[in-house]
DODREN-443588 format. One record per residue: residue in one letter; y, x, z of N, C-alpha, C, O in turn; residue number from 1. Coordinates in Angstrom, 3 decimals. Layout:
// residues N
[A; [Y; X; Z]; [Y; X; Z]; [Y; X; Z]; [Y; X; Z]; NUM]
...
This chain:
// residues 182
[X; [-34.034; 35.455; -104.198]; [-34.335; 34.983; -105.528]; [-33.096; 34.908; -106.396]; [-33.077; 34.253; -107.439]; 1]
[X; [-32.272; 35.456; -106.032]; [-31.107; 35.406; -107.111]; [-31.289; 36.043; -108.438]; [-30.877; 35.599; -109.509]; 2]
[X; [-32.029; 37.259; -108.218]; [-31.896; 38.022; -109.773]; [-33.523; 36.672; -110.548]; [-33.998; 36.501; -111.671]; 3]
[X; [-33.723; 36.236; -109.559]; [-34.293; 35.390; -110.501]; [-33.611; 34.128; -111.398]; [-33.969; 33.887; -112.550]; 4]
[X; [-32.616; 33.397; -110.712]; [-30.918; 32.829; -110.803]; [-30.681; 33.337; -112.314]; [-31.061; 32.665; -113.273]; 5]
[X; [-30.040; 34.542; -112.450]; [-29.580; 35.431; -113.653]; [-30.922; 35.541; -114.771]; [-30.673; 35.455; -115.973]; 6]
[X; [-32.324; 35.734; -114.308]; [-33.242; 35.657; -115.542]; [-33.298; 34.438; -116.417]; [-33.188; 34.324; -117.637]; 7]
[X; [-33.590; 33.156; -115.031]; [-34.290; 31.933; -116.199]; [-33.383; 30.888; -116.009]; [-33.132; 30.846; -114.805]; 8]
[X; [-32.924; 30.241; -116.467]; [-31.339; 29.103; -116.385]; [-31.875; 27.974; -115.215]; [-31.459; 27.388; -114.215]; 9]
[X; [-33.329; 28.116; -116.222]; [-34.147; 26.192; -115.631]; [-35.510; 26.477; -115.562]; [-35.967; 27.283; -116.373]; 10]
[X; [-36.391; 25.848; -114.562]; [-37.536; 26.114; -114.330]; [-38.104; 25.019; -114.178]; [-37.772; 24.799; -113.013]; 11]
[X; [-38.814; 24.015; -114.524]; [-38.866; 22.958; -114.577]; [-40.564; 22.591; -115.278]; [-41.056; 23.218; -116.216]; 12]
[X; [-41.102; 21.664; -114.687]; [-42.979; 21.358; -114.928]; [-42.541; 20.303; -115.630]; [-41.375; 19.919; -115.536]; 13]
[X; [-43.568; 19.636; -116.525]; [-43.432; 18.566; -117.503]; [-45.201; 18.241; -117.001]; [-46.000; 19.167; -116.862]; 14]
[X; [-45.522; 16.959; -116.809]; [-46.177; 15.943; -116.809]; [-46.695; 15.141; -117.193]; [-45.697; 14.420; -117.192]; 15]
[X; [-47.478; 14.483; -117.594]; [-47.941; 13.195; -117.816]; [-48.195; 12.709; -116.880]; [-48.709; 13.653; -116.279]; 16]
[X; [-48.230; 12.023; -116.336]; [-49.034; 10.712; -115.791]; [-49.870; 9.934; -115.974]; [-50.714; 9.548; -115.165]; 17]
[X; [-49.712; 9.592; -117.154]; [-50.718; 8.491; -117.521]; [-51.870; 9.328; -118.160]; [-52.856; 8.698; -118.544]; 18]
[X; [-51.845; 10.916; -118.340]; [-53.135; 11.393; -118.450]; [-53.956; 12.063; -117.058]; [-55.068; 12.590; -117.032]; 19]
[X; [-53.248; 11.898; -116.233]; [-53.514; 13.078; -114.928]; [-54.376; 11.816; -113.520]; [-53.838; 10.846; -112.987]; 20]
[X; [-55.630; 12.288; -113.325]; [-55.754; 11.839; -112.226]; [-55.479; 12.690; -110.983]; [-56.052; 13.763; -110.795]; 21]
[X; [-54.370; 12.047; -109.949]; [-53.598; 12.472; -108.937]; [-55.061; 13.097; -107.870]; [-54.981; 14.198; -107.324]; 22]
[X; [-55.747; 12.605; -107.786]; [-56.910; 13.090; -107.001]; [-57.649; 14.159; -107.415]; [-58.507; 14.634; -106.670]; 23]
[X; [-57.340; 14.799; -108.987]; [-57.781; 16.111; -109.631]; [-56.999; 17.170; -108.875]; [-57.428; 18.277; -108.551]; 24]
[X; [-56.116; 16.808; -108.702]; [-54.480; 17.945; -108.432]; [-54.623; 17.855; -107.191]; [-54.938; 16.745; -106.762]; 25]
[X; [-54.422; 19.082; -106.131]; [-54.019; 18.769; -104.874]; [-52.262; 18.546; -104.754]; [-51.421; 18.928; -105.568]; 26]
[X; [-52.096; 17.989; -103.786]; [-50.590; 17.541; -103.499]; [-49.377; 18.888; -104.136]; [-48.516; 18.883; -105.016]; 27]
[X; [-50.036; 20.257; -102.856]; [-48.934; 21.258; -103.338]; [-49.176; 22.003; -104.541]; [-48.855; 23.192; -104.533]; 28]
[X; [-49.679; 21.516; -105.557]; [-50.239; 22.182; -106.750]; [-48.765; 22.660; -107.822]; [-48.626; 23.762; -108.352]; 29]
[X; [-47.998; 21.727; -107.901]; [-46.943; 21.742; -108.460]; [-45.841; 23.010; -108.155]; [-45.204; 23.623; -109.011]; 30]
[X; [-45.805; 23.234; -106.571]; [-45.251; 24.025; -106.069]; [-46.139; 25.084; -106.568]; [-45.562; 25.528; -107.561]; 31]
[X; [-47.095; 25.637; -106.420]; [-47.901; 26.579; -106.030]; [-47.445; 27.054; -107.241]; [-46.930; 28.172; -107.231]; 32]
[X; [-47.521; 26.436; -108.309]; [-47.423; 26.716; -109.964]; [-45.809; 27.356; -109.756]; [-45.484; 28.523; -109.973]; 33]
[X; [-45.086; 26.461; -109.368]; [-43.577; 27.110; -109.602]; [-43.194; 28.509; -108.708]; [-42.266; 29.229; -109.075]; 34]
[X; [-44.011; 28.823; -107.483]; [-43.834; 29.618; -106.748]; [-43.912; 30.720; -107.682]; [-43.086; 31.579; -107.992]; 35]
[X; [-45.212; 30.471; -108.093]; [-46.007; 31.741; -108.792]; [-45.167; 32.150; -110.467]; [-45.075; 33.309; -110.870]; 36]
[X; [-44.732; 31.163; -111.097]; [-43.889; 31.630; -112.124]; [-42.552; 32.237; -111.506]; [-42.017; 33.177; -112.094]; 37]
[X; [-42.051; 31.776; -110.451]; [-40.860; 32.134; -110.068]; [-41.152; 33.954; -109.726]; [-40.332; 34.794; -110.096]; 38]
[X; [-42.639; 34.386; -108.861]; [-42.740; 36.016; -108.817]; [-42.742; 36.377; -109.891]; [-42.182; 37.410; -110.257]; 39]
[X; [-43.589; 35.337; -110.879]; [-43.756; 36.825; -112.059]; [-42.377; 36.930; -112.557]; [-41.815; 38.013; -112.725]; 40]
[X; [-41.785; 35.661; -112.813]; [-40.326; 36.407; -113.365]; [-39.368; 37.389; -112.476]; [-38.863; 38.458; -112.816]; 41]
[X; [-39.301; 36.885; -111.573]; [-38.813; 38.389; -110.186]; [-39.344; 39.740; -110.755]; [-38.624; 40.632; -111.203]; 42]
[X; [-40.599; 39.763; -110.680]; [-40.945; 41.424; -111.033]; [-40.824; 41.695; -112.812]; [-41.192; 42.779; -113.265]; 43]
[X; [-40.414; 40.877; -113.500]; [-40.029; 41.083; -114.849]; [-38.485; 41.591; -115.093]; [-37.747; 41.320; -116.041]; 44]
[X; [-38.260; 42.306; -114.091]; [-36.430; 42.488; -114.004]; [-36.304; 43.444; -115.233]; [-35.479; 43.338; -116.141]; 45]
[X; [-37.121; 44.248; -115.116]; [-37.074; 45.069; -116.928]; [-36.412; 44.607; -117.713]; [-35.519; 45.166; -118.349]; 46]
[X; [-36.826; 43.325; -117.786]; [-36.980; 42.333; -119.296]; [-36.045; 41.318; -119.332]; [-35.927; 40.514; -120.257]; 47]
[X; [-35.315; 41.358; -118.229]; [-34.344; 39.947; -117.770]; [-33.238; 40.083; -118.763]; [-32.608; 39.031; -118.870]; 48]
[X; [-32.848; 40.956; -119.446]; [-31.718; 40.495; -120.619]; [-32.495; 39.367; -121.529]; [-32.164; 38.189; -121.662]; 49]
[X; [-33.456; 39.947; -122.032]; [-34.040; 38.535; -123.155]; [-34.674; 37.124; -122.572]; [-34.998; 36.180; -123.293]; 50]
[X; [-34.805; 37.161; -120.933]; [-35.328; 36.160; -120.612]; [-34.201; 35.256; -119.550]; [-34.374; 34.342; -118.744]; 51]
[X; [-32.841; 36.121; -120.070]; [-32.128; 35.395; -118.916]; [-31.815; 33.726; -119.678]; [-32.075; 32.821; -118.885]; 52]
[X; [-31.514; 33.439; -120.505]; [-31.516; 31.610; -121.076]; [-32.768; 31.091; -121.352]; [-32.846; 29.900; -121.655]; 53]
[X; [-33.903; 31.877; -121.292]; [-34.804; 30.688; -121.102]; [-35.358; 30.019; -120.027]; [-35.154; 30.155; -118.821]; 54]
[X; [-36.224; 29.139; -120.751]; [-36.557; 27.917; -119.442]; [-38.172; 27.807; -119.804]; [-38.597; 27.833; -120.959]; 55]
[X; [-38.898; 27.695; -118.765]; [-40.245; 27.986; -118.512]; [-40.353; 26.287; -118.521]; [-39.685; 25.572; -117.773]; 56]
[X; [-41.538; 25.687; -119.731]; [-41.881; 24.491; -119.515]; [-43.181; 24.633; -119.276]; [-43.750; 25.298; -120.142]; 57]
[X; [-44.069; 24.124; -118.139]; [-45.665; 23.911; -118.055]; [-45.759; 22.726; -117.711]; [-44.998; 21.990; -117.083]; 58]
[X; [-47.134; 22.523; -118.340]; [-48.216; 21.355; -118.101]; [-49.045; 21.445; -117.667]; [-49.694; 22.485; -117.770]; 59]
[X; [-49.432; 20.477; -117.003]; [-51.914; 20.228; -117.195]; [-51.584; 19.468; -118.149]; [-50.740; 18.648; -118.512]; 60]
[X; [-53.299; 20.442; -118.695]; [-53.724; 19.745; -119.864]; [-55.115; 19.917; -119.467]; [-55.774; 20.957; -119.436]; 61]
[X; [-55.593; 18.228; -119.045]; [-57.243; 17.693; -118.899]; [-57.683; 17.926; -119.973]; [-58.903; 17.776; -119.919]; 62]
[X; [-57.311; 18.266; -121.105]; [-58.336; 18.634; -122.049]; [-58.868; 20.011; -122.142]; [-59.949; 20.321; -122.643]; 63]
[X; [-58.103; 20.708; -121.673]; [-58.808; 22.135; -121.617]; [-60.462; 22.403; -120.306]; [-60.718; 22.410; -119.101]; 64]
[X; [-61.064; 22.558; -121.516]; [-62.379; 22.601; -120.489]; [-62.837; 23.849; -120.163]; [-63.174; 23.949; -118.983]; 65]
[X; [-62.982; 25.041; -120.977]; [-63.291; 26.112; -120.671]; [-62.162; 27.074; -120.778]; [-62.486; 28.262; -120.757]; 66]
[X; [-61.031; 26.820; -120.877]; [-59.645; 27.569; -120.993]; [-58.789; 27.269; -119.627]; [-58.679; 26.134; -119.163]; 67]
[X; [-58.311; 28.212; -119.158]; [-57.548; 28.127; -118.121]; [-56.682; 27.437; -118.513]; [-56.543; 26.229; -118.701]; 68]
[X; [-55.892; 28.601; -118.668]; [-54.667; 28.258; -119.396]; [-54.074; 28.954; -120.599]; [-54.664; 29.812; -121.256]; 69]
[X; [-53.016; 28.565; -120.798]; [-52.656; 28.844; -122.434]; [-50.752; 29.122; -122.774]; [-49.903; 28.870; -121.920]; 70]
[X; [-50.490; 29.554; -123.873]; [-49.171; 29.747; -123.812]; [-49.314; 29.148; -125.296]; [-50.266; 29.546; -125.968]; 71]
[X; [-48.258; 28.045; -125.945]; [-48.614; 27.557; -126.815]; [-47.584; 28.305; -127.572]; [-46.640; 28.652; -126.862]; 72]
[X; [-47.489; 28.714; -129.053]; [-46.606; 29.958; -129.263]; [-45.685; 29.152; -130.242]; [-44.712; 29.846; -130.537]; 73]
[X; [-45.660; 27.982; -130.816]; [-44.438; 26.995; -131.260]; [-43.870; 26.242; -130.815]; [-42.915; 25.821; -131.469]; 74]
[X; [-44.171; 25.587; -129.301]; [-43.391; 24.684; -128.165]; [-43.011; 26.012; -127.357]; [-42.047; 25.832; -126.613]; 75]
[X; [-43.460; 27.095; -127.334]; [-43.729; 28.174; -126.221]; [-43.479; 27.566; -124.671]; [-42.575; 27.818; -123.875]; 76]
[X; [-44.851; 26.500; -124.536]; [-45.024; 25.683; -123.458]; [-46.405; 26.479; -122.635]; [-47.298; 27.062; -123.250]; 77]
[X; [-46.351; 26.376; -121.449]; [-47.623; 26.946; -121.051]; [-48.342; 25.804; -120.425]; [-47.821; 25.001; -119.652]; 78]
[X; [-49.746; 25.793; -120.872]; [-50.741; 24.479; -120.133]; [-51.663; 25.335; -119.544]; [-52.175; 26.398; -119.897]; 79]
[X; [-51.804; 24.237; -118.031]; [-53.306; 24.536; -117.298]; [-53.959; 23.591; -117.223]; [-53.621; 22.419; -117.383]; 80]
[X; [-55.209; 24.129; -116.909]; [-56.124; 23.287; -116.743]; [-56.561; 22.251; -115.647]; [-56.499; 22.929; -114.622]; 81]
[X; [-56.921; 21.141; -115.324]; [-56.629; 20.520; -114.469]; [-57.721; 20.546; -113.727]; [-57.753; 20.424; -112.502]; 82]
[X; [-59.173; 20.799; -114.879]; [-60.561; 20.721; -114.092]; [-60.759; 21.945; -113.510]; [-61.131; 22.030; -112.340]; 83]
[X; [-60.483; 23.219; -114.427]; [-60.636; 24.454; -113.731]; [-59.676; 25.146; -112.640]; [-59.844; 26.294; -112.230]; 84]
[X; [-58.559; 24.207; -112.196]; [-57.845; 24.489; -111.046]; [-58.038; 24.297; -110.084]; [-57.626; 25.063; -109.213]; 85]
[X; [-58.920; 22.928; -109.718]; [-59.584; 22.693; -109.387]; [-60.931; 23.067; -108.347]; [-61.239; 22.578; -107.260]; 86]
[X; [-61.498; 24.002; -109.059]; [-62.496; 24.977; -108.601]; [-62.001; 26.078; -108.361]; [-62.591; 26.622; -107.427]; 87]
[X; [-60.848; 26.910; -108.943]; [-60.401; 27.705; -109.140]; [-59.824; 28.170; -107.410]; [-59.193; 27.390; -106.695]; 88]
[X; [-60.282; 29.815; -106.941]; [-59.814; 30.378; -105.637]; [-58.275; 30.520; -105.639]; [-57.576; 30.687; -106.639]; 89]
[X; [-57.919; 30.441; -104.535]; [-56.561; 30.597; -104.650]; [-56.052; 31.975; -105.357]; [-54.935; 31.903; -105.869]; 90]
[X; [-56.686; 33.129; -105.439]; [-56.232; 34.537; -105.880]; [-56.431; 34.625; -107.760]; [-55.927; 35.458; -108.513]; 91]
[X; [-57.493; 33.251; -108.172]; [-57.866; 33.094; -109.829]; [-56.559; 32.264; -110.107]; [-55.727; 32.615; -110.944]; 92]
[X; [-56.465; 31.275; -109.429]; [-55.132; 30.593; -109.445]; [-53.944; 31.533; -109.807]; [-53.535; 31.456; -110.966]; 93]
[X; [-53.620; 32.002; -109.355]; [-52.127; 32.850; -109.413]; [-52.615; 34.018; -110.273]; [-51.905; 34.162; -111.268]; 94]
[X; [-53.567; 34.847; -110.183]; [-53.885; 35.284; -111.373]; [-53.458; 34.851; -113.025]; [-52.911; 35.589; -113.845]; 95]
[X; [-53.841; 33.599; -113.194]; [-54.125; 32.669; -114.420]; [-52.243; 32.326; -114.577]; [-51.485; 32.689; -115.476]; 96]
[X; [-52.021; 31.721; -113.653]; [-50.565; 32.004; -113.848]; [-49.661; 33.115; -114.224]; [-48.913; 33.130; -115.201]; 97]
[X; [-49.785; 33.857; -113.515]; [-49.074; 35.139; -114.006]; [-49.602; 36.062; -115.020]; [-49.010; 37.098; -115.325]; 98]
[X; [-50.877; 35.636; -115.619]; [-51.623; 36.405; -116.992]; [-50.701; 35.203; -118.155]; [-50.135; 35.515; -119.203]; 99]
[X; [-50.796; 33.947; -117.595]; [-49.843; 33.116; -119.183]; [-48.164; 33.412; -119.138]; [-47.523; 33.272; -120.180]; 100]
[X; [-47.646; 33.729; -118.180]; [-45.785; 34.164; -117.659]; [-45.905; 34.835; -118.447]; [-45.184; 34.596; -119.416]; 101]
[X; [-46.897; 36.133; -118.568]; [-46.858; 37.568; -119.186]; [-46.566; 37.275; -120.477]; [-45.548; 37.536; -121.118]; 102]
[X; [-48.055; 36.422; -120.958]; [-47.824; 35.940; -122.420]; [-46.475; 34.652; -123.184]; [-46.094; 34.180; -124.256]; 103]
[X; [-46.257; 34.618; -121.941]; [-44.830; 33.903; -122.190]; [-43.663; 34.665; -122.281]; [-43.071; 34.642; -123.360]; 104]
[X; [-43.330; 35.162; -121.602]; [-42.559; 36.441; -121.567]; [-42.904; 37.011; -122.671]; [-41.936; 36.792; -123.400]; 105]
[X; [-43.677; 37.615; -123.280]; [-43.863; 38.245; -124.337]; [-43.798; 37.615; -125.594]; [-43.449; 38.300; -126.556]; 106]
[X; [-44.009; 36.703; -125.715]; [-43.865; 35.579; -126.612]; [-42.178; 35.499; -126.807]; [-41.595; 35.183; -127.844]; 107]
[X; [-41.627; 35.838; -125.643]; [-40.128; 35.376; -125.742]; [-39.421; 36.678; -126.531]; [-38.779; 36.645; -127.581]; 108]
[X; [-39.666; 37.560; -125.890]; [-39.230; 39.520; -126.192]; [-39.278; 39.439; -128.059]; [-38.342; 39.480; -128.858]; 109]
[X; [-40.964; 39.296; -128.323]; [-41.542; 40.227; -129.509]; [-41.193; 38.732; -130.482]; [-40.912; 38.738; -131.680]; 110]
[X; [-41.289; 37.651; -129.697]; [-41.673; 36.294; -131.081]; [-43.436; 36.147; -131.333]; [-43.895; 35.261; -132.054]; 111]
[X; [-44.200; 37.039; -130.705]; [-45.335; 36.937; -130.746]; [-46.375; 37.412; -129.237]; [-46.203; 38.264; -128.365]; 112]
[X; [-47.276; 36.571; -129.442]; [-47.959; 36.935; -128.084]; [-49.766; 37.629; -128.053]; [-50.570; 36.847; -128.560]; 113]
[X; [-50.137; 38.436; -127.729]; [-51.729; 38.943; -127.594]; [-51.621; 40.119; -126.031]; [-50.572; 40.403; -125.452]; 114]
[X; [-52.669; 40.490; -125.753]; [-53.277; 41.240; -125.167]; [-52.509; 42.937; -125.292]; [-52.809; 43.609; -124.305]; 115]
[X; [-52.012; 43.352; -125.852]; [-51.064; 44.317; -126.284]; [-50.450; 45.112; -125.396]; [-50.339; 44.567; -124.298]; 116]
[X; [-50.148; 45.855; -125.439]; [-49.600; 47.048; -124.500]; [-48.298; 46.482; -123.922]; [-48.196; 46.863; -122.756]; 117]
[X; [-47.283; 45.729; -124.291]; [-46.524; 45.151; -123.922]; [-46.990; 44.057; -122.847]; [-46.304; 43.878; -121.841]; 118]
[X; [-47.718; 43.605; -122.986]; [-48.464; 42.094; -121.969]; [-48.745; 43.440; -120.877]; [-47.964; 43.792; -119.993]; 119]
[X; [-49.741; 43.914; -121.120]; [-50.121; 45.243; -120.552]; [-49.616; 45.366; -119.475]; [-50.040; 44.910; -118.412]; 120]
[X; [-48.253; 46.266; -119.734]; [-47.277; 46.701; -119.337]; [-46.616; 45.463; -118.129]; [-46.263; 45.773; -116.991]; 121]
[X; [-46.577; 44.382; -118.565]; [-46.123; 43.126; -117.608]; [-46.945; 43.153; -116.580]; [-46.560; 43.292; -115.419]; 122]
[X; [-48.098; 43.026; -116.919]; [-49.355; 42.730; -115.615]; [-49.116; 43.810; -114.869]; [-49.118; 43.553; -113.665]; 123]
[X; [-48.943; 44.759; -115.104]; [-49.223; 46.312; -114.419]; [-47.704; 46.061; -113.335]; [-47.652; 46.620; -112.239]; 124]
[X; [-46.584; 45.186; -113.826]; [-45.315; 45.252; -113.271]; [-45.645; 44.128; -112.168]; [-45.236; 44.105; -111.007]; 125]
[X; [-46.378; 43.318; -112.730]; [-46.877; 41.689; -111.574]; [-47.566; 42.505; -110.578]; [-47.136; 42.213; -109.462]; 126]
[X; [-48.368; 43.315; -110.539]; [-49.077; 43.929; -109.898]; [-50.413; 43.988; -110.194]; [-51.174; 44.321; -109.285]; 127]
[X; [-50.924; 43.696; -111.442]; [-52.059; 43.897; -111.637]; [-52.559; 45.017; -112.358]; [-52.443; 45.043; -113.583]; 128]
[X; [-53.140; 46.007; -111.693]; [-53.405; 47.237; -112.533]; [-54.129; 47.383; -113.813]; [-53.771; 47.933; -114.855]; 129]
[X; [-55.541; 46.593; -113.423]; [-56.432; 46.250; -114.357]; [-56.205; 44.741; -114.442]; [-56.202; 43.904; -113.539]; 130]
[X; [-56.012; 44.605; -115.786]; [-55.829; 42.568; -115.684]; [-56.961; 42.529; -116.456]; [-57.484; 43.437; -117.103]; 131]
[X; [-57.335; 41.213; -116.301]; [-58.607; 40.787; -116.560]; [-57.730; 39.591; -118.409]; [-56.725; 38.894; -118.551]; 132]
[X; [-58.753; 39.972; -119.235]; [-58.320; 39.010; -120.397]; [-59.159; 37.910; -120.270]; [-58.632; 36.842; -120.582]; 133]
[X; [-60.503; 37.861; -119.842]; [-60.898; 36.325; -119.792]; [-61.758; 36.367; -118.347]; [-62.274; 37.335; -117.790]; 134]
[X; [-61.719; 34.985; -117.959]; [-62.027; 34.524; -116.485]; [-63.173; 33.735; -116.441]; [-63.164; 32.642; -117.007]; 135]
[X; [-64.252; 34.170; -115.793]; [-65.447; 33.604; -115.744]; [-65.744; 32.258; -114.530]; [-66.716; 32.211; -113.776]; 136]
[X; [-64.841; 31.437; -114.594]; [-64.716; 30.382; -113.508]; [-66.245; 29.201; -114.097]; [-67.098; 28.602; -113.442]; 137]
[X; [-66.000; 29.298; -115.490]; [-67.057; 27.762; -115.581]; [-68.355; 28.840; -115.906]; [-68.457; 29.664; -116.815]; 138]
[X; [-69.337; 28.490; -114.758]; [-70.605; 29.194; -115.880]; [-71.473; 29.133; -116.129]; [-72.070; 28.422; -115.321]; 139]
[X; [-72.288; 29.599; -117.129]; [-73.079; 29.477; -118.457]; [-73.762; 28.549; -117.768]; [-73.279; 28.160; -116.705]; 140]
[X; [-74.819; 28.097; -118.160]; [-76.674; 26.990; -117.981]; [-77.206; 28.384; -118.442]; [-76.886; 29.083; -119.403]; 141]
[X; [-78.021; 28.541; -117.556]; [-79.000; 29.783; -118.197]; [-80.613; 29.158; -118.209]; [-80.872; 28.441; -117.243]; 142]
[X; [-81.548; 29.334; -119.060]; [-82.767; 29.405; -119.253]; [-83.838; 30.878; -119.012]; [-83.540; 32.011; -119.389]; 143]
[X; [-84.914; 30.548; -118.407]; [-85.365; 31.499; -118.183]; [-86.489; 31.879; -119.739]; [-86.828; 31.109; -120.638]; 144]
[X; [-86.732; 32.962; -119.591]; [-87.660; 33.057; -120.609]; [-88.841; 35.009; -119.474]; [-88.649; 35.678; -118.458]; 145]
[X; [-89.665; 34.979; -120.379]; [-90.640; 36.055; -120.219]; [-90.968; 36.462; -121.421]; [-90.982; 35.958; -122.545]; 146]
[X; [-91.376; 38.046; -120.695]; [-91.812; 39.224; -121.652]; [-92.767; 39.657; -120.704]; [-92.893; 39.143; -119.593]; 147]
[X; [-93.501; 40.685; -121.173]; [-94.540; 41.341; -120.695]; [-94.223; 42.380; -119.356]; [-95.116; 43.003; -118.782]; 148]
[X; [-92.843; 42.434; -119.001]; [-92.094; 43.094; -117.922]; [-91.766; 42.313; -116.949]; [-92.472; 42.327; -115.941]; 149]
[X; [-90.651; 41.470; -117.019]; [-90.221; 40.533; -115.900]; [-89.617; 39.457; -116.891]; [-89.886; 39.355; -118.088]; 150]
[X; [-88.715; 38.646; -116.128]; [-87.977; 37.471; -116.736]; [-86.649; 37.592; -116.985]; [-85.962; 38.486; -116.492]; 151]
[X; [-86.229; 36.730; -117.739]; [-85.076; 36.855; -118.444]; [-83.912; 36.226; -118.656]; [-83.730; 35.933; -119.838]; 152]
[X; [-83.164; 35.955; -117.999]; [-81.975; 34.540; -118.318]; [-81.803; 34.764; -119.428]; [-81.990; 35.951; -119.695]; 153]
[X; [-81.426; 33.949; -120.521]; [-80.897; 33.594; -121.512]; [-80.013; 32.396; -122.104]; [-80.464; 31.415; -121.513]; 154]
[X; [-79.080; 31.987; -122.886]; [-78.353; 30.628; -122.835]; [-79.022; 29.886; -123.201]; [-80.235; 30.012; -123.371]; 155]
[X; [-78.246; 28.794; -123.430]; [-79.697; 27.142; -124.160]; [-79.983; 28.005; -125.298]; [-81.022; 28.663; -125.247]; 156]
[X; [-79.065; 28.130; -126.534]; [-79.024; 28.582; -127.615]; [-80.103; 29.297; -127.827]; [-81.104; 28.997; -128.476]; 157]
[X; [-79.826; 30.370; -127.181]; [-80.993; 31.385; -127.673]; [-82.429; 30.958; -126.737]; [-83.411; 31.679; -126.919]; 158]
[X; [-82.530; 30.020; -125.933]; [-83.829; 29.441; -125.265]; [-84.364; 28.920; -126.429]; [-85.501; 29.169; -126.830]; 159]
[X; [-83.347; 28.009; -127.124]; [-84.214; 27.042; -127.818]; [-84.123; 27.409; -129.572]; [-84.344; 26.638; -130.506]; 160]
[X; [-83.645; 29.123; -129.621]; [-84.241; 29.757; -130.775]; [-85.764; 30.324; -130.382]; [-86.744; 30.246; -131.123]; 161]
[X; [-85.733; 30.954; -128.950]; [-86.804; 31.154; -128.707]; [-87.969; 30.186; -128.949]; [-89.032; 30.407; -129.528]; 162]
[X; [-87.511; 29.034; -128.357]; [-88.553; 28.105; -128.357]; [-89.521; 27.721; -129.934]; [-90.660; 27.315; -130.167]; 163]
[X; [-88.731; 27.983; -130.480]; [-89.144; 27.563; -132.056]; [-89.493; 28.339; -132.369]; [-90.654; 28.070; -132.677]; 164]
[X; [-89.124; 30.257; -132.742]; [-90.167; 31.335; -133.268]; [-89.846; 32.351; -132.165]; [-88.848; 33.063; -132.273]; 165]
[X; [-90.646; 32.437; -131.130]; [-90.784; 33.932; -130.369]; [-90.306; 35.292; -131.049]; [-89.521; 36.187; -130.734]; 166]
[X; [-91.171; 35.021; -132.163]; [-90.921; 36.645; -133.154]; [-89.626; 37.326; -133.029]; [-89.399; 38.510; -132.783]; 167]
[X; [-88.595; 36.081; -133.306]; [-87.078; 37.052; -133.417]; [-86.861; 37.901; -132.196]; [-86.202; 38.898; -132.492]; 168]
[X; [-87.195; 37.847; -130.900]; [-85.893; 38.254; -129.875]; [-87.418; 39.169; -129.031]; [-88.603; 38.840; -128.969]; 169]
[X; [-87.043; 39.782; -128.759]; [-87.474; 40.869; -127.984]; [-87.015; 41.889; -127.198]; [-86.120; 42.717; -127.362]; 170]
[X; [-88.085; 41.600; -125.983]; [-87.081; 42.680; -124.511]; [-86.980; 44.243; -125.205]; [-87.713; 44.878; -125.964]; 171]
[X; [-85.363; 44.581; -124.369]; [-84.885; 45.994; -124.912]; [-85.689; 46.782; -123.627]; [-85.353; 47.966; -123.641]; 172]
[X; [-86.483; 46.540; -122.711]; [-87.178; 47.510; -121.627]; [-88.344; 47.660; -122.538]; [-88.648; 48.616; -123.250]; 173]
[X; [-89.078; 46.232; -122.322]; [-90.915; 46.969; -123.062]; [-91.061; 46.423; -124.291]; [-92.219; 46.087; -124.542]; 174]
[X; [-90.251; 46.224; -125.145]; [-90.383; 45.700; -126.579]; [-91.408; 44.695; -126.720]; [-92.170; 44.797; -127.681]; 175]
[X; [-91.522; 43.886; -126.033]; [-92.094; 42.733; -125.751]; [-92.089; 41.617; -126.230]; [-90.881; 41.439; -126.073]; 176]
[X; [-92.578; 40.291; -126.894]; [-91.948; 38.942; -127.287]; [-91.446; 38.402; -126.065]; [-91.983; 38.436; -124.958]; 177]
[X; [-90.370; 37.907; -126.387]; [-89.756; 36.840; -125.476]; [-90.122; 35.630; -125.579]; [-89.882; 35.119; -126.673]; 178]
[X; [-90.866; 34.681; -124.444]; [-91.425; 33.431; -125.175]; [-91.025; 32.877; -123.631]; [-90.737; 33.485; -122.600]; 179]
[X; [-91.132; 31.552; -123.926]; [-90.541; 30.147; -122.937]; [-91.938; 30.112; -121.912]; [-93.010; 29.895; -122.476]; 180]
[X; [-91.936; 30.261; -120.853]; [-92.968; 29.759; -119.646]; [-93.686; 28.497; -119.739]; [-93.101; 27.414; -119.755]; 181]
[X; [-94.425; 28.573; -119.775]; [-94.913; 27.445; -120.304]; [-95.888; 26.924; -118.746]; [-96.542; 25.881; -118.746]; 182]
């Protein structure tokens, strides 16, 4: 880990306490987080002139409910989530980490951060060929509905447009009304 030494000065997690319940987090969670920023910056050796003085600050943030995590682009702090880590497999875990490094890293290079051929280009260096831009960990409530074919998941939303006028929504197999089981 030395050329990691020469990239980032300080590597260091920031905390709360008084927002975090210790029984959300498993014990080696902290590590797991620093392990995993410490690879992605290893395989960012490309890029290590512009990232050799900075310092990687992360958080949990219990408020994020359907967001993993995040790279905040005026603290350029990265937060995770505390509920979806939680549930989260060990391979979504380090995933989610090294998809916000990227956008951190990139954030650091350009001054700006998105999805971009540059982020791109990072994931493909982390080792991810195809990176995924959003992660389906929390999911939907689905409602069923019927048509004159078979049945249909649908969200609350559109259940309970259904529910009120059938007319709008109709199956794309048998052009059918979509209506609530009654």
């Amino acid at each position: 880990m030395g050329c990691l030494d020469q990239q980032v000065s300080l590597i260091r997690y920031v905390t709360a306490p008084q927002r975090i319940d210790p029984l959300q987090i498993k014990p080696d969670s902290d590590s797991e987080v620093n392990h995993w920023i410490e690879y992605t910056l290893d395989r960012l050796w490309f890029f290590k002139q512009p990232l050799r003085q900075k310092r990687v600050i992360w958080m949990w943030n219990p408020k994020l409910r359907t967001t993993f995590g995040r790279v905040m682009t005026r603290s350029k702090n990265v937060e995770l989530s505390t509920k979806l880590w939680k549930i989260a497999s060990h391979e979504e875990r380090k995933e989610v980490v090294v998809h916000e490094m990227c956008h951190w890293a990139d954030l650091q290079i350009n001054g700006f951060t998105h999805h971009g051929p540059e982020w791109h280009a990072m994931m493909i260096l982390c080792g991810y060929d195809e990176p995924r831009i959003a992660h389906t960990l929390v999911k939907r409530k689905t409602k069923s509905v019927k048509c004159d074919c078979r049945i249909h998941e649908v969200g609350e939303t559109v259940f309970k447009r259904i529910d009120r006028d059938s007319r709008r929504y109709r199956c794309i197999d048998c052009d059918g009304f979509l209506r609530v089981p009654r």
